[in-house]
C-alpha positions as CSV (number, residue, x, y, z in Angstrom):
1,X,-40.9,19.4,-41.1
2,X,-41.1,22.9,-41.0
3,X,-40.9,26.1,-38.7
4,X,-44.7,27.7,-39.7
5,X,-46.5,24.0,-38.7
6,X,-44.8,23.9,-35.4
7,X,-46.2,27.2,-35.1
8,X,-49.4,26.4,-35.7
9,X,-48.8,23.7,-33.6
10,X,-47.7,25.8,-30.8
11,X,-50.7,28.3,-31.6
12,X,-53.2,25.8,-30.7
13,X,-51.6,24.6,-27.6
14,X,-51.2,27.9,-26.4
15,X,-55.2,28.2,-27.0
16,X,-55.8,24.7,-24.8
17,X,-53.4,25.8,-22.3
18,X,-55.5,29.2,-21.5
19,X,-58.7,27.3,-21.4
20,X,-57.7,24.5,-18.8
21,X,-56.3,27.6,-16.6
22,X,-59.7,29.0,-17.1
23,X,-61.6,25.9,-16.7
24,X,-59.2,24.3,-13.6
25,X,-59.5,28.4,-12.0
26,X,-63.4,27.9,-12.1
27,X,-63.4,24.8,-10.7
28,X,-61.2,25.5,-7.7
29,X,-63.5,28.1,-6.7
30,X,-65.9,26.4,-6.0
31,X,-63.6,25.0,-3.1
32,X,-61.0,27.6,-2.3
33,X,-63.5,30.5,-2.8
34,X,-63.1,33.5,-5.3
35,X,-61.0,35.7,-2.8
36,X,-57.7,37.0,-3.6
37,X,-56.3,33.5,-2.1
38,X,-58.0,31.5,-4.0
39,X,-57.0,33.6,-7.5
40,X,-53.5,34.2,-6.7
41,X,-53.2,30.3,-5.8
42,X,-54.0,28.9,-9.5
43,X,-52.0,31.5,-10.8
44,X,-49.2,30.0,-9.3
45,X,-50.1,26.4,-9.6
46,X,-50.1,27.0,-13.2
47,X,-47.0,29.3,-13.8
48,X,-45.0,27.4,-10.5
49,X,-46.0,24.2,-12.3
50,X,-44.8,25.4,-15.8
51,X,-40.9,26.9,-14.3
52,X,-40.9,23.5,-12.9
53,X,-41.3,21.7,-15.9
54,X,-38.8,23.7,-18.2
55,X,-36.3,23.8,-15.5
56,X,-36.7,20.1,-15.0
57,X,-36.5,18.9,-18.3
58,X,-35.0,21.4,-20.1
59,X,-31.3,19.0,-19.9
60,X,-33.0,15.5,-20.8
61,X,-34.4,17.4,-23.6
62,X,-31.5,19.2,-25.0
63,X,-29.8,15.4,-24.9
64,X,-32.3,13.7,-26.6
65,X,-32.3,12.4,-30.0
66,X,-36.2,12.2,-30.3
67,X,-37.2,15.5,-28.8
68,X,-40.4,15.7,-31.5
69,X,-41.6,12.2,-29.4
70,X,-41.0,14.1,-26.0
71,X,-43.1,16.9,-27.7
72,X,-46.3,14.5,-28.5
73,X,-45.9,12.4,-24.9
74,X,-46.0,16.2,-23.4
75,X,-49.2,17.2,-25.0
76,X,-50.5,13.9,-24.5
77,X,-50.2,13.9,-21.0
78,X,-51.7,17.5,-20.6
79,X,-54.8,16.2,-22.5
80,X,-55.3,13.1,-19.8
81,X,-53.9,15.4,-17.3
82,X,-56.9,17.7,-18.6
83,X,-59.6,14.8,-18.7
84,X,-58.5,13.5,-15.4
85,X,-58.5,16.7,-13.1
86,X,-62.6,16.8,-13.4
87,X,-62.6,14.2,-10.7
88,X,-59.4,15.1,-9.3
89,X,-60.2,18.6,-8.6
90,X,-63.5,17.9,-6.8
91,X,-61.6,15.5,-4.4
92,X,-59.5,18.3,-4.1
93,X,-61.5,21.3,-3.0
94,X,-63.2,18.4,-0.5
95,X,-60.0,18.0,1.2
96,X,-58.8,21.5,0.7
97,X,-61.7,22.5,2.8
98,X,-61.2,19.7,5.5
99,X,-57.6,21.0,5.7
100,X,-58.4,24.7,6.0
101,X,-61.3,24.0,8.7
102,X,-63.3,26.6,10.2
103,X,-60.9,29.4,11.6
104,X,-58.0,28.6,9.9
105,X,-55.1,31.5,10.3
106,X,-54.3,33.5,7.7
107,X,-50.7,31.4,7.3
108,X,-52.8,28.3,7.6
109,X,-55.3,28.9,5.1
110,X,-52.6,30.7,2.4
111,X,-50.9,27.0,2.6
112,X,-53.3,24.9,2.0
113,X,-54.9,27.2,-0.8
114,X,-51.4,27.1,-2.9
115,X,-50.0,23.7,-2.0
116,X,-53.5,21.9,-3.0
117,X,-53.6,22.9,-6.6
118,X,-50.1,23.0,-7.0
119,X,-49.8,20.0,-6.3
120,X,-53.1,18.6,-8.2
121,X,-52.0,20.3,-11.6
122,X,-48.3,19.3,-11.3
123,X,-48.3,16.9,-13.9
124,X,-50.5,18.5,-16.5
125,X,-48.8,22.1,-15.5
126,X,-45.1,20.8,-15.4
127,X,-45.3,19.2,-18.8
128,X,-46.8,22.7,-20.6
129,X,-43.6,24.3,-19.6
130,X,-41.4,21.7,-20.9
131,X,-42.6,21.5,-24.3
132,X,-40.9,24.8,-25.0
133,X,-37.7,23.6,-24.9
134,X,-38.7,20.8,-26.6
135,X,-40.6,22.1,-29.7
136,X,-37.2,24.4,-29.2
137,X,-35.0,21.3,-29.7
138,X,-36.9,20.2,-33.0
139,X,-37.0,23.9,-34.9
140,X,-33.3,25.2,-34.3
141,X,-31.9,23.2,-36.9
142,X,-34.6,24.1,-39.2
143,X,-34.2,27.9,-38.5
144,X,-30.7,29.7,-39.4
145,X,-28.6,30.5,-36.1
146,X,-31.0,28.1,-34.4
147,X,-33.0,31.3,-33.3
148,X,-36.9,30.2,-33.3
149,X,-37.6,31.0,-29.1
150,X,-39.0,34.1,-30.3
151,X,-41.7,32.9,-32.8
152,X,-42.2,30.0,-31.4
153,X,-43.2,32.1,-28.0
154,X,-45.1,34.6,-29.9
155,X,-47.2,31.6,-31.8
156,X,-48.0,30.2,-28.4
157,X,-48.8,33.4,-26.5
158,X,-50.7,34.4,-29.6
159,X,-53.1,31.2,-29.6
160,X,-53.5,31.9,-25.6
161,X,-55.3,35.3,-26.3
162,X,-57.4,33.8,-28.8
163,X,-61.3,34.7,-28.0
164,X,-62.9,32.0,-25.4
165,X,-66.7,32.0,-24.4
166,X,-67.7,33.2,-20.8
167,X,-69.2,29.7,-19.9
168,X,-70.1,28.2,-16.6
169,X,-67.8,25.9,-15.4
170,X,-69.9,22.7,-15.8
171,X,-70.2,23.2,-19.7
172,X,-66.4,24.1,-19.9
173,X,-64.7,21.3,-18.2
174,X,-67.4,18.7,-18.4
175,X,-66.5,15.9,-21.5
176,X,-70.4,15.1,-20.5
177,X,-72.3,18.0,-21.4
178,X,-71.0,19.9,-24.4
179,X,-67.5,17.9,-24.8
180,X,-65.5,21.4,-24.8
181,X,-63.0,19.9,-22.5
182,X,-62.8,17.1,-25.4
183,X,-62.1,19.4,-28.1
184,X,-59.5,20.5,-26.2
185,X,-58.3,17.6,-25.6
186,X,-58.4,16.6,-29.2
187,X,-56.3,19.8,-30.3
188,X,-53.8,18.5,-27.5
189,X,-54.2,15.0,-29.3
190,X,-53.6,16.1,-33.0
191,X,-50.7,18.3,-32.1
192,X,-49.4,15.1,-30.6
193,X,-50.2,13.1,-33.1
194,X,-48.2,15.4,-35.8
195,X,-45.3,15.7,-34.0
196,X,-44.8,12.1,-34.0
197,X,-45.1,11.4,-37.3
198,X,-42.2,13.8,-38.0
199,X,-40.2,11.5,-35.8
């Protein structure tokens, strides 16, 4: 075990992570619209989603004995997460729009726009912010002073800025056309798969 592979390990989750909120903001547009409502409401699906998850966890985690397991259930369930939401999210923007109805109110239409993909990426959203604290749990006794937030923050911001292509929606989600959303789902799968054999 060792700090620079849960780096990279963290590197290419950050890189999955940017390209679901890419691919799930897409595909809520076509429900919620590509107004400031509709942008602002992923953003904090995806960031709400992720508090919740580190705040959540963050004490079962810092109990456990197994925290590298945690890790690889974690990334495994953002990878099904990630699979599942491209017939979630379509049932979603149907009802989204049922909700909001013709002349909704400003108040009206603000709350069904946040609560819907909030609530639809909670699971797959909640468990990226946990497995901070629990690739955190694994690489303090590794790294003197148990410092490693820092890297382990920068490796996983780093990966998320990593260069994407600008592709429609269909090809970028869709495990039917080009299986992007499964190579995705495969970095999310061998990062998983790692971490459990260091267990």
């Amino acid at each position: 075990m060792s700090l620079s592979l849960f780096c990279a390990l963290f590197f290419f989750s950050g890189g999955a992570g940017l390209a679901y909120q890419m691919a799930w903001s897409r595909m809520f547009a076509t429900g919620l619209g590509h107004e400031m409502p509709a942008v602002l409401a992923i953003v904090f699906a995806f960031m709400g989603g992720m508090a919740i998850g580190a705040w959540a966890l963050d004490g079962l985690l810092s109990r456990s004995r197994r925290p590298a397991c945690w890790y690889g259930w974690l990334e495994i369930l953002i990878g099904l997460w990630g699979l599942l939401s491209t017939a979630l999210i379509p049932l979603a923007n149907q009802s989204a729009l049922r909700l909001i109805g013709l002349e909704p109110s400003g108040l009206h239409q603000w709350s069904v726009a946040f609560a819907i993909p909030f609530l639809t990426l909670l699971p797959a959203t909640a468990a990226m912010g946990a497995t901070l604290p629990a690739v955190e749990r694994v690489v303090a006794p590794l790294v003197a002073g148990g410092r490693c937030v820092g890297g382990l923050y920068a490796a996983n911001t780093l990966g998320a800025s990593k260069p994407i292509p600008n592709r429609p929606v269909a090809k970028t989600v869709s495990p039917n056309r080009d299986g992007r959303n499964g190579v995705r789902t495969a970095e999310r799968a061998w990062a998983a798969n790692t971490s459990k054999d260091w267990t």
